[in-house]
N, C-alpha and C positions, 0 to 999 in steps of 0.2 A: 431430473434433479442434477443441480450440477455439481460433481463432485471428483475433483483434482486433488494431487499432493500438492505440499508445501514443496518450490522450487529450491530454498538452500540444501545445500547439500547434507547428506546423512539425516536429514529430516524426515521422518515418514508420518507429519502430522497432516489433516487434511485444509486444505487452503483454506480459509474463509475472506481473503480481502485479495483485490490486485493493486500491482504497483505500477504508474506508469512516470512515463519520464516528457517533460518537453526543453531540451537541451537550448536551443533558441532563447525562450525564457529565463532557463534555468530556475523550473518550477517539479516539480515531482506531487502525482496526486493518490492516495492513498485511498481506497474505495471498497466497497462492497465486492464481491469476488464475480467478475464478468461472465457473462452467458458461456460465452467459448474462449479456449486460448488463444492468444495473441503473440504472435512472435517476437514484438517489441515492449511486452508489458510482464510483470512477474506475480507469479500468485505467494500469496503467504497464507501460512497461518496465523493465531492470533499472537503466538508469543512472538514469533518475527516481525510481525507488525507494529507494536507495540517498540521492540527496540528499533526499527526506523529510524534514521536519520539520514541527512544529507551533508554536502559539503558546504562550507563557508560560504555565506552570499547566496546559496539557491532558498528556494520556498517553500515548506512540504506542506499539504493540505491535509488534513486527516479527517475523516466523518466524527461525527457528536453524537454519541448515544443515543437514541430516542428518550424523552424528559429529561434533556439535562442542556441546561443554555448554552449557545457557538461560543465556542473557543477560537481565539484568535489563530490565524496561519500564523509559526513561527519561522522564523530565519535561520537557518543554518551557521 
């Protein structure tokens, strides 16, 4: 089972999503919590996840609940 903390600091809840980043793009995708760590990617939990955002002009992607229709990517 995979099971991490949340990476913000003084947090000691358990990750359930990772965050990653493609700076190129300036796209950020917000996912399911990955097999293994990744040195370039962040795990959250759900309330971290949820406050998410990015900067001006990037793209954050967020997964859609299971039974509940896609929600558009929003803009920064």
């Amino acid at each position: 089972m995979r099971t991490r903390p949340c990476c913000r600091v003084g947090c000691s809840r358990r990750a359930q999503f990772t965050l990653t980043f493609d700076y190129g793009d300036k796209m950020a995708a917000l996912g399911p919590l990955s097999y293994r760590a990744e040195p370039h990617s962040y795990d959250l939990c759900q309330f971290h996840a949820e406050k998410t955002s990015v900067p001006a002009g990037w793209l954050l992607i967020k997964p859609t609940p299971l039974g509940q229709p896609p929600v558009p990517p929003t803009a920064g």
